[in-house]
C-alpha positions in Angstrom: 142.9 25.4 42.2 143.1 29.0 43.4 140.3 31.4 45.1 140.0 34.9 44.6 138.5 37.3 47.1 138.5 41.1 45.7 138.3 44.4 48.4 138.3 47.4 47.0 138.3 49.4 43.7 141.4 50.5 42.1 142.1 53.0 39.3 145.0 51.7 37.9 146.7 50.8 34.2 144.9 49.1 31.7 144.7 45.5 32.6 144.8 46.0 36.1 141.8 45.3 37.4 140.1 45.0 41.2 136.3 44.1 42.2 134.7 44.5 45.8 134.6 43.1 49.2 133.3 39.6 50.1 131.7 41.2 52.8 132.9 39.2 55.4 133.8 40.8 59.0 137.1 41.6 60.6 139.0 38.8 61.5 141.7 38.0 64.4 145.1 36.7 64.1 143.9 33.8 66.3 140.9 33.2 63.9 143.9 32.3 61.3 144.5 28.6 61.1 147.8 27.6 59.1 147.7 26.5 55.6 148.9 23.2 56.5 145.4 22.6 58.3 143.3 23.9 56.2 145.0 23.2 52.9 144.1 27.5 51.9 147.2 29.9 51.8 145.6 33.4 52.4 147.8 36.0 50.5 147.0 40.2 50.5 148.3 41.6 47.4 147.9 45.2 45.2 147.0 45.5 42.0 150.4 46.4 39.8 152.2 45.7 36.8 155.3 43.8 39.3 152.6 42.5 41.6 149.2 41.3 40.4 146.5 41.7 37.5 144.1 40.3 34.9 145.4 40.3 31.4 142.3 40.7 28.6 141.2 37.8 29.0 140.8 38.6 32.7 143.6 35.9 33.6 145.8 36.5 36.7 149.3 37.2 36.3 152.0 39.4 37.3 155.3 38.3 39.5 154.0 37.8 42.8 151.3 35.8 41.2 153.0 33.6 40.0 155.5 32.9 42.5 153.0 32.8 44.8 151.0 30.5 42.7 153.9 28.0 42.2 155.0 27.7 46.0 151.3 26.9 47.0 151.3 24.3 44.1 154.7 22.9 45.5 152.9 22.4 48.7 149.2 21.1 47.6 147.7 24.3 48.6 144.5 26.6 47.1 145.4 30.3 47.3 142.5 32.8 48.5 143.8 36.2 47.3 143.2 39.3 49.3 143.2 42.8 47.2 143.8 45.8 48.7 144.2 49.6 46.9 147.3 50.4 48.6 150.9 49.2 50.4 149.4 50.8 53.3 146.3 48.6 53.6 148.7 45.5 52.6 150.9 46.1 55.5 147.2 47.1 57.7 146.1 42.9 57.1 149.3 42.2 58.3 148.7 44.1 61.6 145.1 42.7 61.7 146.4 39.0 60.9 144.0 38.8 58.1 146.3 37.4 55.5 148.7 34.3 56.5 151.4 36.3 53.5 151.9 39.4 51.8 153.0 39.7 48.7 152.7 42.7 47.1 156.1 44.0 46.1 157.2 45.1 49.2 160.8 45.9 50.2 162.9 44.3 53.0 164.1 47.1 55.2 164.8 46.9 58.8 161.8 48.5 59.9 159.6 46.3 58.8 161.0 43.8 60.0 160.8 44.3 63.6 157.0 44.4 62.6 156.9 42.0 60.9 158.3 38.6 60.4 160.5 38.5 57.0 160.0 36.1 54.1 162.0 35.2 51.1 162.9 38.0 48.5 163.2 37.9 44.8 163.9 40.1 43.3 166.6 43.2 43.6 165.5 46.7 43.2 166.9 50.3 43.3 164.5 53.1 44.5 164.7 56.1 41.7 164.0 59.2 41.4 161.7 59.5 38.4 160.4 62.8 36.8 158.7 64.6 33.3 161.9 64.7 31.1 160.6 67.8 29.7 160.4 69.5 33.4 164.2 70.4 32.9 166.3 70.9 34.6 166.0 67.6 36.7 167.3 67.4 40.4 170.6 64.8 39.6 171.5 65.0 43.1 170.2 64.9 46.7 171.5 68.8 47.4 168.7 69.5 44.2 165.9 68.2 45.7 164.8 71.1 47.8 161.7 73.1 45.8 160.8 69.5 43.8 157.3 68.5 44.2 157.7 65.0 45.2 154.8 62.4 45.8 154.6 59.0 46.3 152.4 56.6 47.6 151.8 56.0 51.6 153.3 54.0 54.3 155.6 52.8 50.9 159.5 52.3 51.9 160.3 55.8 49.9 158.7 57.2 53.1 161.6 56.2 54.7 164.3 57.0 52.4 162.9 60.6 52.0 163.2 61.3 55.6 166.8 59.8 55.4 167.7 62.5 52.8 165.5 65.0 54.2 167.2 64.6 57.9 170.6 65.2 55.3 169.4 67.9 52.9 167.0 70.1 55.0 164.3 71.3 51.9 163.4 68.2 50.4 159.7 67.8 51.2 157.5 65.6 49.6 153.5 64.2 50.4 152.1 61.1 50.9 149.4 60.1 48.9 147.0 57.2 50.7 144.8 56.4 47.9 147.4 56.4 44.4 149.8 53.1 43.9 152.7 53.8 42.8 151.7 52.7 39.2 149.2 55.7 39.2 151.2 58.5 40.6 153.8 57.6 37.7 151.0 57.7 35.3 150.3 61.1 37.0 153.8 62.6 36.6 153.6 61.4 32.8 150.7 63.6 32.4 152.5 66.7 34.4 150.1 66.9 36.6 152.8 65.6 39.3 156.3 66.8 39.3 158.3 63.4 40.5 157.8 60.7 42.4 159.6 57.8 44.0 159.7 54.1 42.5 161.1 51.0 42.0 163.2 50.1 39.4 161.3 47.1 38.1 158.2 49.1 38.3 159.8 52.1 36.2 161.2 49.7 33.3 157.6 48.3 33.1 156.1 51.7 33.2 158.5 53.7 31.2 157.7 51.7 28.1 153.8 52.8 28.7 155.1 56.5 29.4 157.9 57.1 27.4 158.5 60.9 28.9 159.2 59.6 32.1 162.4 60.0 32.9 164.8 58.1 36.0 166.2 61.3 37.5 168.7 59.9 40.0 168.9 56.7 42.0 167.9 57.0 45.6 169.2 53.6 46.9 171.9 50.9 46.4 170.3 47.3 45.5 167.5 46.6 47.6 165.4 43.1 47.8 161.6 42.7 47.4 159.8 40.1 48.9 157.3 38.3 51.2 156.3 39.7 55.1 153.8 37.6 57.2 152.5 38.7 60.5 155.0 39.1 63.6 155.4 35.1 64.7 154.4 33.6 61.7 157.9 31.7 62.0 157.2 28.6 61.2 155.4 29.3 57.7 158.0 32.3 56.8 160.8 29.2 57.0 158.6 27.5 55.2 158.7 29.8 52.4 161.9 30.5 52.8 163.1 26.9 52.2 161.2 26.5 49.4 162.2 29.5 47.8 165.9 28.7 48.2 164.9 24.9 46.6 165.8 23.8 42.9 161.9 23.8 42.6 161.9 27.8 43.7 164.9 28.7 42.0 163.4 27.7 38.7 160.1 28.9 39.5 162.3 32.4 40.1 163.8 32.0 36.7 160.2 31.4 35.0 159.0 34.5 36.3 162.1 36.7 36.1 162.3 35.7 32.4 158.1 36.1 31.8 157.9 39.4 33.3 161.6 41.3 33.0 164.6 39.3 31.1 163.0 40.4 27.3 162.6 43.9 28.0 165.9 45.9 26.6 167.1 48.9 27.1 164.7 51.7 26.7 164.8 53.7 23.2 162.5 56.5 24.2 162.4 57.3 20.4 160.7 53.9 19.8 158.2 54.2 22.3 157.2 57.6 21.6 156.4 56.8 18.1 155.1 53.4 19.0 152.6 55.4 21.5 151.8 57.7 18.3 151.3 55.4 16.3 148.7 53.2 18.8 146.5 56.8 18.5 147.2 57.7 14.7 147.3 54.1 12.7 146.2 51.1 15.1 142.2 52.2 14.6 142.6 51.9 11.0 143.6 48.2 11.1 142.6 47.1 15.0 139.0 45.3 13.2 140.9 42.9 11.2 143.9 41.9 13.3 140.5 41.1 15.8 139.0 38.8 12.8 142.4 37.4 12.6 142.0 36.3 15.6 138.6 35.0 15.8 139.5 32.6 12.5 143.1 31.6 13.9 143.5 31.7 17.6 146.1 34.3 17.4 146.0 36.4 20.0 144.7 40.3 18.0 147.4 41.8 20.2 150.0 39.6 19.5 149.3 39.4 15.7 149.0 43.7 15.9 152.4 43.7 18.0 154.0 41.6 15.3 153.0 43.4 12.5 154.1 46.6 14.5 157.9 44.8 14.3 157.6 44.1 10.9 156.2 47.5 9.2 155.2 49.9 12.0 151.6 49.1 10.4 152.8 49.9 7.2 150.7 48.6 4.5 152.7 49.6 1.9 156.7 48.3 3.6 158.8 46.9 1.7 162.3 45.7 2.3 165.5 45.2 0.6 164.7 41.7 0.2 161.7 42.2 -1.5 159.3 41.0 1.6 156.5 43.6 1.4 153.5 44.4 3.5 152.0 45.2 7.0 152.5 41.5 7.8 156.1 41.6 5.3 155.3 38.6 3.7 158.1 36.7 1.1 156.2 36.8 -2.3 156.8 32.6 -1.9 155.1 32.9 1.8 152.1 34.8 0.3 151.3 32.2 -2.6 151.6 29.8 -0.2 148.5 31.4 2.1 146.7 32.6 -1.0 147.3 36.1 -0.9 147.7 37.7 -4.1 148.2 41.1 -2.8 150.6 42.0 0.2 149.9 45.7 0.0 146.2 44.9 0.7 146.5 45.0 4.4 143.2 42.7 4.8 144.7 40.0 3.0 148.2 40.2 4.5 146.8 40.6 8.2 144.7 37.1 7.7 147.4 35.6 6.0 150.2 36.3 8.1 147.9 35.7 11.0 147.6 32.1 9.2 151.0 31.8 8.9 152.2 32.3 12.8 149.0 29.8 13.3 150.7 27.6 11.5 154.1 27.5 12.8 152.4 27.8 16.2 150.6 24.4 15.2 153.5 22.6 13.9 155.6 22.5 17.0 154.8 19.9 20.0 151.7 20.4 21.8 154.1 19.1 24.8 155.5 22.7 24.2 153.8 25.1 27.7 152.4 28.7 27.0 154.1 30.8 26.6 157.4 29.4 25.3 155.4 27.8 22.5 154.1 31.2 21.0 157.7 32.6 21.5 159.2 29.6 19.1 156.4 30.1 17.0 157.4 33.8 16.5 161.1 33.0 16.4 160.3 30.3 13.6 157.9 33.4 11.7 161.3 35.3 11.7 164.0 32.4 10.6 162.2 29.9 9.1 161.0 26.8 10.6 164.0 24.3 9.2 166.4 26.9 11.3 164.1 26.5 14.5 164.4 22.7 14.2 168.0 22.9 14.1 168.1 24.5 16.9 165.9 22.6 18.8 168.4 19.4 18.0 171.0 21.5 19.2 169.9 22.7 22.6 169.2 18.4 22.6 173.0 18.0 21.9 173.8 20.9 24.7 171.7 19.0 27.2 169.5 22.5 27.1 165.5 22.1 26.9 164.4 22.6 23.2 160.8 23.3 25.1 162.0 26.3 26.9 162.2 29.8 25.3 164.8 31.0 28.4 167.2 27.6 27.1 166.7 28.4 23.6 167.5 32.0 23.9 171.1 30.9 24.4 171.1 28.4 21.7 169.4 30.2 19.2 172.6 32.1 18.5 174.6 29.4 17.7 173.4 28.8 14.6 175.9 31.9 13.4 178.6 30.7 15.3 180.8 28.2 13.3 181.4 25.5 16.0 177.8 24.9 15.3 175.8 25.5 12.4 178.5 23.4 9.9 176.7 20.2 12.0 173.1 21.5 11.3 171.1 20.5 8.5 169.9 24.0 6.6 173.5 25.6 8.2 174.2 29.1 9.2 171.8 31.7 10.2 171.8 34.8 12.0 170.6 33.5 15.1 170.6 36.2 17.4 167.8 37.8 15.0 164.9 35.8 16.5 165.9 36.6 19.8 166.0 40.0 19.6 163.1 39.7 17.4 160.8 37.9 19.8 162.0 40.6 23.0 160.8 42.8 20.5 157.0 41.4 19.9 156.7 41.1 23.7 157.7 44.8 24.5 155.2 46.0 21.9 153.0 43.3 22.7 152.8 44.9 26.2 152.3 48.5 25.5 149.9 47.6 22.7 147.6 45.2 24.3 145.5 48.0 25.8 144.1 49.0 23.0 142.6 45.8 22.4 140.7 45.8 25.9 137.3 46.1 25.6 
């Protein structure tokens, strides 16, 4: 069971949403009983695409969330979440001993850690340079920086590596901005009306795919490591965490949300997304109603079913392949009869009935299957057939790998082309490494797409 308190308002990306204060007063580190006694883990977080926010369906999620989530589950504990606009007013509950844990994306750097006490990190990070690709010519080394309008968001770590390149290059000047995440300020410099700011580099592969003219300048830092900071002499909990983290139960947990939030998304075509971004203004209106009723007769999530259709025909209603499947959903003439459709190129029909179809394959595999592996194979077994899925399911069995989990069959999957295998299966060879690819696909789309779908 988990708790949500909201303080303050954020503008921030679509789906990242913050409410208001509980109203509750200020309260003193000594006022702060451990999580052990009182069985509620406080956490401050920040609204962010690596950190923490509601999907549509206003349902948290995001990296921190769900470590977070898991090691209070591990322990029998409710989380109460803190929101806060900013890394400043994170770090501020810190001070005020407020929050029992921060976890709001927040590097490990010396610094803090004499104010702090350090937790367990997760995930490692580069701090980049990031700027308008059309503002050329881009500063590719420190010595450029001088005359670059640079801002980033306050009391953030890039504070610190600024000055360390500013004490090195005497020029480079850039402001602080108390109010903006990170997140927004990119947004910002996608729009021009910011030159270049500092960010991560998980935040930048999340963001570039939203912004496809931002471009990574220069790295800043060597590998750097994001993770948790409680208040100074919070020992005892921060080993806590630190135990659990280095467990079999947090490893895994670390694996989960490294391949829900980061493994699928491939290297950036900036191509793809610019005409993908066109595309959302120019064609997704014409057919955004009936990938909705799609959803409302199937279950299929509208986004899912419009990011799919996006893989097969770039919401073309009148694709067709070499191979004769045709249609914005690119149904196989056999598929179509099947659902009833006697028109492909009639993108009502082909949107319900390929929206039938996934249902179906969705419906077909074990309910034992967890969200959102299940969708994935469901997708997967859209794009090779469901006989092909199966085999590889008895496969990963043979391999000892988890026929449940997407991550496990990600790796088997592509056995199926490789000849050791697929002679042993029963429908035999197929191009395995297409569903993979195709399903990384779905879920970049799927991510950039889903925006237009909030109400």
């Amino acid at each position: 069971m988990f708790r949500w308190k909201f303080s303050s308002s954020l503008l921030a990306l679509p789906l990242l949403i913050a409410g208001c204060t509980d109203g509750s007063g200020p309260q003193t580190a000594t006022d702060l009983q451990p999580p052990g006694e009182t069985g509620v883990l406080k956490v401050a977080t920040r609204n962010g695409s690596t950190t923490y926010y509601l999907d549509r369906h206003e349902n948290p999620v995001g990296p921190e969330y769900t470590l977070i989530s898991d090691y209070a589950s591990a322990r029998g504990w409710e989380v109460e979440w803190n929101m806060h606009d900013s890394t400043r007013a994170v770090l501020q509950s810190l001070d005020a001993g407020t929050t029992h844990l921060a976890a709001a994306g927040l590097t490990h750097r010396p610094s803090r850690t004499e104010r702090f006490t350090r937790g367990p990190a997760h995930t490692e990070i580069t701090e980049q340079l990031v700027c308008h690709r059309d503002a050329r010519p881009l500063p590719r080394l420190a010595e450029q920086m001088p005359g670059t309008e640079i801002v980033v968001t306050a009391d953030s770590s890039y504070v610190e590596t600024l000055n360390g390149l500013a004490d090195q290059h005497p020029g480079i000047e850039f402001t602080e901005d108390p109010k903006r995440t990170t997140e927004v300020i990119l947004s910002a410099v996608a729009e021009q009306d910011i030159a270049c700011t500092v960010a991560d580099s998980n935040i930048v592969q999340v963001m570039r795919r939203h912004f496809p003219h931002l471009e990574v300048a220069m790295n800043l830092t060597g590998g750097q490591n994001l993770g948790w900071y409680l208040p100074a002499g919070a020992d005892d909990l921060a080993a806590d965490a630190r135990e659990w983290m280095n467990s079999v139960d947090g490893d895994e947990a670390l694996g989960r949300m490294e391949n829900r939030y980061y493994a699928y998304i491939g290297d950036f075509d900036f191509v793809d997304l610019r005409a993908l971004n066109r595309r959302i203004e120019e064609r997704l209106p014409e057919f955004i109603d009936e990938f909705r009723e799609a959803e409302a007769k199937t279950g299929m999530p509208a986004d899912l079913l419009a990011a799919l259709s996006y893989q097969e025909s770039h919401w073309d209603p009148e694709a067709k392949s070499p191979t004769g499947v045709r249609g914005i959903m690119m149904l196989t003439q056999r598929t179509a009869e099947s659902l009833g459709v006697d028109n492909r190129l009639d993108p009502d029909a082909a949107i319900d009935g390929g929206a039938r179809y996934l249902a179906d394959r969705h419906q077909r595999l074990p309910d034992t299957i967890p969200e959102p592996d299940r969708t994935f194979l469901a997708l997967a077994s859209y794009n090779i057939g469901r006989g092909h899925l199966l085999d590889a399911r008895e496969l990963a069995r043979s391999l000892n790998k988890n026929p449940d989990s997407w991550q496990d069959m990600v790796e088997v999957l592509p056995l199926k082309a490789d000849k050791r295998y697929y002679p042993s299966t029963r429908y035999g060879y197929a191009r395995g490494y297409e569903p993979v690819h195709y399903v990384q696909r779905i879920r970049n789309y799927r991510d950039v797409i889903q925006a237009a779908f909030v109400d």
